[in-house]
N, C-alpha and C positions, 0 to 999 in steps of 0.2 A: 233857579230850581225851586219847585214849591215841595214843600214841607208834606210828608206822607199822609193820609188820609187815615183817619178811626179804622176803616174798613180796610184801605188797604193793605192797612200796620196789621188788623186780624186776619186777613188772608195770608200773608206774607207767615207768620208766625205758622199759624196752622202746616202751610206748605213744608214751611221748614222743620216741624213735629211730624209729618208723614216722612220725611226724607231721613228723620233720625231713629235711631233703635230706641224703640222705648221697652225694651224690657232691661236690658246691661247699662244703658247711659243718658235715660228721659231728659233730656236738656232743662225741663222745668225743673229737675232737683239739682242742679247746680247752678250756685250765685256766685260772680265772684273767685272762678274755679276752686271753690268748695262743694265737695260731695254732700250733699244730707244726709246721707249714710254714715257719712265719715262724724257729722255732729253729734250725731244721734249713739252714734258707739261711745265717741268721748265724753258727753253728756250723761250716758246711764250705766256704762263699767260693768258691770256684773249683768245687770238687768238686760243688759243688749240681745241677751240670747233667747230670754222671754219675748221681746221685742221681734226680732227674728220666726220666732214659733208662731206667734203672733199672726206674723204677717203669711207663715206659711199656709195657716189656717183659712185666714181670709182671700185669699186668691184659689185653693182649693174648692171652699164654700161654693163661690159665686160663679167660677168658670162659665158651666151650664147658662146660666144667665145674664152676663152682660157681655166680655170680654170672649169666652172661647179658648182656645190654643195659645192666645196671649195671655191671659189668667196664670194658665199651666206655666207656661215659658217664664213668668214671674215668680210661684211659687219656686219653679227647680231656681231659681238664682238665689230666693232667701234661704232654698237647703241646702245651697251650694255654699255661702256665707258661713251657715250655722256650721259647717261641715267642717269648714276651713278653722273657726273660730275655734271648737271643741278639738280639734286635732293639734294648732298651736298651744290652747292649756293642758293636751296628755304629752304632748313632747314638755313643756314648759317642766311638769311634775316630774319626768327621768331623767 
């Protein structure tokens, strides 16, 4: 059996980036079945929801111009996060 080719390892990859949902589970953000989202919350505590706004911001921005309806479909999942996040610390506080 010979060993996969440069190109055919990039095709192969790609195919399988079209076949997966990149907006709820981009297989490039998880190594190791670790989320980067999941680092990224435990790594900034507090700041994650800045982080969050953030990201809402820049998928909104650029829609129009690169992405499209993917864009969108990205920001709604980080205000879906924030949504999630701010609703666990008002329960957390009663």
């Amino acid at each position: 059996m010979n060993p996969e080719s440069y190109e055919q390892a990039l095709k192969r990859m790609h195919e399988e980036a079209d076949a997966a949902d990149m907006v709820n589970r981009p297989p490039h953000y998880n190594q190791s079945g670790i989320e980067c989202i999941d680092a990224i919350a435990a790594a900034t505590e507090e700041g994650y929801e800045y982080y969050l706004q953030g990201n809402i911001i820049k998928y909104l921005w650029r829609y129009r111009y690169k992405n499209g309806v993917q864009d969108l479909q990205k920001a709604s999942w980080y205000l879906d996060q924030l949504i999630k996040r701010l609703g666990d610390n008002d329960d957390a506080k009663r």
